[in-house]
Biotite code that builds the C-alpha atoms (Angstrom):
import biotite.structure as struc

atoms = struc.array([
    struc.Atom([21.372, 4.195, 21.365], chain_id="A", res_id=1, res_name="UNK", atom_name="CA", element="C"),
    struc.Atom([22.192, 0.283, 21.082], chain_id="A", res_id=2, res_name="UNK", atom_name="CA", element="C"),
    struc.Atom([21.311, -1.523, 17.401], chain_id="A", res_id=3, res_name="UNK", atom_name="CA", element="C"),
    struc.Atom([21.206, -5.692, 17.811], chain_id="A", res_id=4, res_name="UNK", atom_name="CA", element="C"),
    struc.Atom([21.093, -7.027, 14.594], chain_id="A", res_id=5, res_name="UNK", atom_name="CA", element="C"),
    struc.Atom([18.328, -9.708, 14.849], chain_id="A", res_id=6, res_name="UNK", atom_name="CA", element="C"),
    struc.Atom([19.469, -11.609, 11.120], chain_id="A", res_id=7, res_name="UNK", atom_name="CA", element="C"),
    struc.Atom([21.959, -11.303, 8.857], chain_id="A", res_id=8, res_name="UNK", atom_name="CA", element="C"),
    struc.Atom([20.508, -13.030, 5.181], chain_id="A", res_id=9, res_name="UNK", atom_name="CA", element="C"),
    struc.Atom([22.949, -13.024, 2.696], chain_id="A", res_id=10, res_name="UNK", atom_name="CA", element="C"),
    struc.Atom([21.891, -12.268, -1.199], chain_id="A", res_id=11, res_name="UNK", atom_name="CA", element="C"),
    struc.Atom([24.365, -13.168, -3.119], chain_id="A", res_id=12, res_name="UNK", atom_name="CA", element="C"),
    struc.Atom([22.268, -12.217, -6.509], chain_id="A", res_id=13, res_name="UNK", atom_name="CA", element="C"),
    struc.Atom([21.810, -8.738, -5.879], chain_id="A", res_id=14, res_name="UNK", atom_name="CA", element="C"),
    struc.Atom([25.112, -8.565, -3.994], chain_id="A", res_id=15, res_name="UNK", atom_name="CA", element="C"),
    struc.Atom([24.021, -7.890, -0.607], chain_id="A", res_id=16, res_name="UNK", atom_name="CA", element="C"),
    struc.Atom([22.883, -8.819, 3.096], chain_id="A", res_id=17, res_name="UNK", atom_name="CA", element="C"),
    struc.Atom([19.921, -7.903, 4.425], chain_id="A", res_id=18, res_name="UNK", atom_name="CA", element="C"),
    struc.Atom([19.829, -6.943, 7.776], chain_id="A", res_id=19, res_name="UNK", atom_name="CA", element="C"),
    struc.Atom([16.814, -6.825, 10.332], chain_id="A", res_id=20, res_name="UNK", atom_name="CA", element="C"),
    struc.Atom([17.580, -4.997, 13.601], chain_id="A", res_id=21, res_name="UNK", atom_name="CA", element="C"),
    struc.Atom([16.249, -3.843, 16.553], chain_id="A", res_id=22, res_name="UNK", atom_name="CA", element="C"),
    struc.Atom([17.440, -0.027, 18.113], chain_id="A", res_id=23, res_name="UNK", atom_name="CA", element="C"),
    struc.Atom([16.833, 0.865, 21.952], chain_id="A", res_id=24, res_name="UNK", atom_name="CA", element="C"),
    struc.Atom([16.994, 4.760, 22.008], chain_id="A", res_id=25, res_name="UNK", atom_name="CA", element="C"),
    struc.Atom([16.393, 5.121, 25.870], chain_id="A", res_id=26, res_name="UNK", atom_name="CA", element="C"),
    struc.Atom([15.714, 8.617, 26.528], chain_id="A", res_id=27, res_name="UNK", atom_name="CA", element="C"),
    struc.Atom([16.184, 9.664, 22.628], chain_id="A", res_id=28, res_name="UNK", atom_name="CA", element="C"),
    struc.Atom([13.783, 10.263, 19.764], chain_id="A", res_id=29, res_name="UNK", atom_name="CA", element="C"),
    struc.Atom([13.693, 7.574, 17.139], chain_id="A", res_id=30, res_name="UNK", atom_name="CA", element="C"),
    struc.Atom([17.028, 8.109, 15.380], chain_id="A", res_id=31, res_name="UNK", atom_name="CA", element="C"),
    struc.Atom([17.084, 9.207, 11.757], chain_id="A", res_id=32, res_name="UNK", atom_name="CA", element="C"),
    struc.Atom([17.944, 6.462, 9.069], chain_id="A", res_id=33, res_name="UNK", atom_name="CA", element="C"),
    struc.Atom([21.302, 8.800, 8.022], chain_id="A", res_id=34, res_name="UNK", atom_name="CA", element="C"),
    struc.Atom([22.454, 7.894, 11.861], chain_id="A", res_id=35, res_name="UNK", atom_name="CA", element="C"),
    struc.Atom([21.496, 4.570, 11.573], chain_id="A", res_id=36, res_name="UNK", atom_name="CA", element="C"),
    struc.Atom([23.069, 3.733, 8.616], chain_id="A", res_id=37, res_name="UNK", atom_name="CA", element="C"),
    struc.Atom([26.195, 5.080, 10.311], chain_id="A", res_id=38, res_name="UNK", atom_name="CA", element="C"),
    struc.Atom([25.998, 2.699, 13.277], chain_id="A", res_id=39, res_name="UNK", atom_name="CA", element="C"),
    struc.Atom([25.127, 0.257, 11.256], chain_id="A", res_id=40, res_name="UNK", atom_name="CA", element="C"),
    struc.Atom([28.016, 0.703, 8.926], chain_id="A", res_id=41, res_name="UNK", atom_name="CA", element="C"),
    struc.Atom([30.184, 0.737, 12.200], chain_id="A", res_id=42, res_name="UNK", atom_name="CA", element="C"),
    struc.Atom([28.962, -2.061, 13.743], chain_id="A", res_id=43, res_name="UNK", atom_name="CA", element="C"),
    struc.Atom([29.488, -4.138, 10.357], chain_id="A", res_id=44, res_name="UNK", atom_name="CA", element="C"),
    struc.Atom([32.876, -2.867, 9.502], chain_id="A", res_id=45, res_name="UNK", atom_name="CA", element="C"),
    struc.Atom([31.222, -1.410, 6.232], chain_id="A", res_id=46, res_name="UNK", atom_name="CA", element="C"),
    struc.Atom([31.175, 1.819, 4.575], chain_id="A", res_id=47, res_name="UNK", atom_name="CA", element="C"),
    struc.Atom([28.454, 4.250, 4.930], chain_id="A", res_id=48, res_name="UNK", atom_name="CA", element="C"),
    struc.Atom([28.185, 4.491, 1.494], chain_id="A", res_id=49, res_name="UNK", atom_name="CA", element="C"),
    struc.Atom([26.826, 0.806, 0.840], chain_id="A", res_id=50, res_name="UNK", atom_name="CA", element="C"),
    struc.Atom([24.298, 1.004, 3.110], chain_id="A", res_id=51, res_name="UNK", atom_name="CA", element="C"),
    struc.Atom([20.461, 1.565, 2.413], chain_id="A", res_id=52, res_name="UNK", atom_name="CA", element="C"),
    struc.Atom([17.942, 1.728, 5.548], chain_id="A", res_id=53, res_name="UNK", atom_name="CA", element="C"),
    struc.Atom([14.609, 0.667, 3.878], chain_id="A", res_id=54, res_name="UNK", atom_name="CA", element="C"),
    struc.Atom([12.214, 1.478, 6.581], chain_id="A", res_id=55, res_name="UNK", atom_name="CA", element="C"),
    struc.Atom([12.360, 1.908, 10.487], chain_id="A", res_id=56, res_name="UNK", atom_name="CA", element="C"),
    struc.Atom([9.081, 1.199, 12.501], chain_id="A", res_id=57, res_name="UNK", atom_name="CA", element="C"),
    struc.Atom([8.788, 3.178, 15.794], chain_id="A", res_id=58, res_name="UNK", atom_name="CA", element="C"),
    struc.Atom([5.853, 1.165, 18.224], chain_id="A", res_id=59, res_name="UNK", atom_name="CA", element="C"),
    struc.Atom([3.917, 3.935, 20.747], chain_id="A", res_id=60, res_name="UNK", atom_name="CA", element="C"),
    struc.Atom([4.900, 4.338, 23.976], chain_id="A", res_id=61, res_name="UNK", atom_name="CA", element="C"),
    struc.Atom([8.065, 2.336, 23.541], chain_id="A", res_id=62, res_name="UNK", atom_name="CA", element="C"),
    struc.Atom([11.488, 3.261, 23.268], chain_id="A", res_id=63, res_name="UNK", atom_name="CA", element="C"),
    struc.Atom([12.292, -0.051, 20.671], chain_id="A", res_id=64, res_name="UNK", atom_name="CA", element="C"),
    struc.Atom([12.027, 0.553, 17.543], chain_id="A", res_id=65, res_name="UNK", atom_name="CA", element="C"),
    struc.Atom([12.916, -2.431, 14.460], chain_id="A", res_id=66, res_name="UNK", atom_name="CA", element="C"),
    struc.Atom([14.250, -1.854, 11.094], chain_id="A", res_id=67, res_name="UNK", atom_name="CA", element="C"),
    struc.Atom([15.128, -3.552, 7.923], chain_id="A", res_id=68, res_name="UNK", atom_name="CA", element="C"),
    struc.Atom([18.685, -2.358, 5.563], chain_id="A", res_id=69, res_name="UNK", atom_name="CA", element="C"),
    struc.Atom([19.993, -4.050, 2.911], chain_id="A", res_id=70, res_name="UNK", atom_name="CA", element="C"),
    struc.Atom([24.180, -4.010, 2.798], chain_id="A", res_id=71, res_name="UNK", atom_name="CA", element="C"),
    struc.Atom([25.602, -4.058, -0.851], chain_id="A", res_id=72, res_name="UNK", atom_name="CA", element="C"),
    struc.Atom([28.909, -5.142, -1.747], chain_id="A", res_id=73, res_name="UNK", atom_name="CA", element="C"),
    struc.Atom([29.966, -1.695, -3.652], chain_id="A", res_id=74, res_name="UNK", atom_name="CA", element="C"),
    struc.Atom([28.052, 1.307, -4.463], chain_id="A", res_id=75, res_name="UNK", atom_name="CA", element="C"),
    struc.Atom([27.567, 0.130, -8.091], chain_id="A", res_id=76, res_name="UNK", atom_name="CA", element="C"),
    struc.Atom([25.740, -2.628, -7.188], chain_id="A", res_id=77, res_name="UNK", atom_name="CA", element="C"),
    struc.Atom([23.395, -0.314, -4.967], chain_id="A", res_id=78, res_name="UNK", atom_name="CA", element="C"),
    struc.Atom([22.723, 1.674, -7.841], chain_id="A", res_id=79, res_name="UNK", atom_name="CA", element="C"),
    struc.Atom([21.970, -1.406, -10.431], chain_id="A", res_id=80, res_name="UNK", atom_name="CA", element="C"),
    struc.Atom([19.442, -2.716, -7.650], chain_id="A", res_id=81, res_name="UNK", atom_name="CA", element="C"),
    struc.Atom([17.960, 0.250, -5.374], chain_id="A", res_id=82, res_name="UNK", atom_name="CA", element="C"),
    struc.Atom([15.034, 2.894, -6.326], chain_id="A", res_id=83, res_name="UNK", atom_name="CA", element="C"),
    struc.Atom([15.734, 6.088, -7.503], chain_id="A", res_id=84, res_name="UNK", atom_name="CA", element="C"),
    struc.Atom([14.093, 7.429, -4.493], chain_id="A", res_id=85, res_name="UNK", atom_name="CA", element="C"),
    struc.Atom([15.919, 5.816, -2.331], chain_id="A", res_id=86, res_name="UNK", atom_name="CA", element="C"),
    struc.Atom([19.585, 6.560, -4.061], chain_id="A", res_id=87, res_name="UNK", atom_name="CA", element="C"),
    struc.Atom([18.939, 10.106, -3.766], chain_id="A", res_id=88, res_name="UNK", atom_name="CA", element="C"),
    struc.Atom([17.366, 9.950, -0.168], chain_id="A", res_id=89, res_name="UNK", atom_name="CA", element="C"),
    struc.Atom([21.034, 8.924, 0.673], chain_id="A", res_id=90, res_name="UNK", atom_name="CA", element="C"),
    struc.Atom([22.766, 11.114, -1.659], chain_id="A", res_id=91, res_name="UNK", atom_name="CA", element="C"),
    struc.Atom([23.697, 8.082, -4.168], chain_id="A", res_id=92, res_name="UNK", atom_name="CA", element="C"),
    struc.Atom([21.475, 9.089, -6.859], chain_id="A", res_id=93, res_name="UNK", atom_name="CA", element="C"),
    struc.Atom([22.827, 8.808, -10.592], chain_id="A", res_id=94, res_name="UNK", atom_name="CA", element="C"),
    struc.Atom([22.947, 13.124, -10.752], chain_id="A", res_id=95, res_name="UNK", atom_name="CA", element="C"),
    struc.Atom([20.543, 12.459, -13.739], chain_id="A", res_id=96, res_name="UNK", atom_name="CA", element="C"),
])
C-alpha cells in the first residue's frame, strides 16, 4: 500500500488540516479507514488519535482509490468539531 497526499489545507478555525490523498493497494483490497488513519498518522508524524478518515472512494476495476481526513491539533478539538458518529466509529466518542 502507498498513500500520496494530493493537498494539505490548513484550518486554523476548527484546528485542523485537511488532507486529500490518493492510496495504490496493488494486489490488496481497499484498506480499511482504521489502517489508513494509521499510515496516515505515520506519514504525518501525528498521532492516531487526531485523525478522522471522512470517506474513502474505491473506482471499479482499479486498484486507486482517493480519500479525504481531516487532522486536528488535539483530541479535544476533534470532539468540539466531529459527529458523534464519527467519534465513536474511531473509538473517540464522549462514553455518553
Amino acid at each position: 500500500m502507498n498513500i500520496e497526499i494530493e493537498t494539505k489545507k490548513d484550518n486554523p478555525l476548527m484546528d485542523r488540516v485537511e488532507v486529500r490523498f490518493d492510496v495504490m493497494h496493488t494486489g490488496e483490497a481497499t484498506p480499511t479507514r482504521d489502517v489508513l488513519r494509521a499510515e496516515l498518522a505515520n506519514i504525518l508524524g501525528v498521532n492516531k488519535d487526531r485523525v478522522i478518515v471522512d470517506n474513502v472512494l474505491s473506482n471499479y476495476g482499479i486498484t486507486k482509490s482517493s480519500g479525504y481526513a481531516k487532522v486536528y491539533g488535539s483530541v479535544e478539538s476533534a470532539n468540539n468539531y466531529e459527529s458523534d458518529y464519527l467519534l465513536d466509529r474511531f473509538g473517540l466518542g464522549k462514553g455518553e
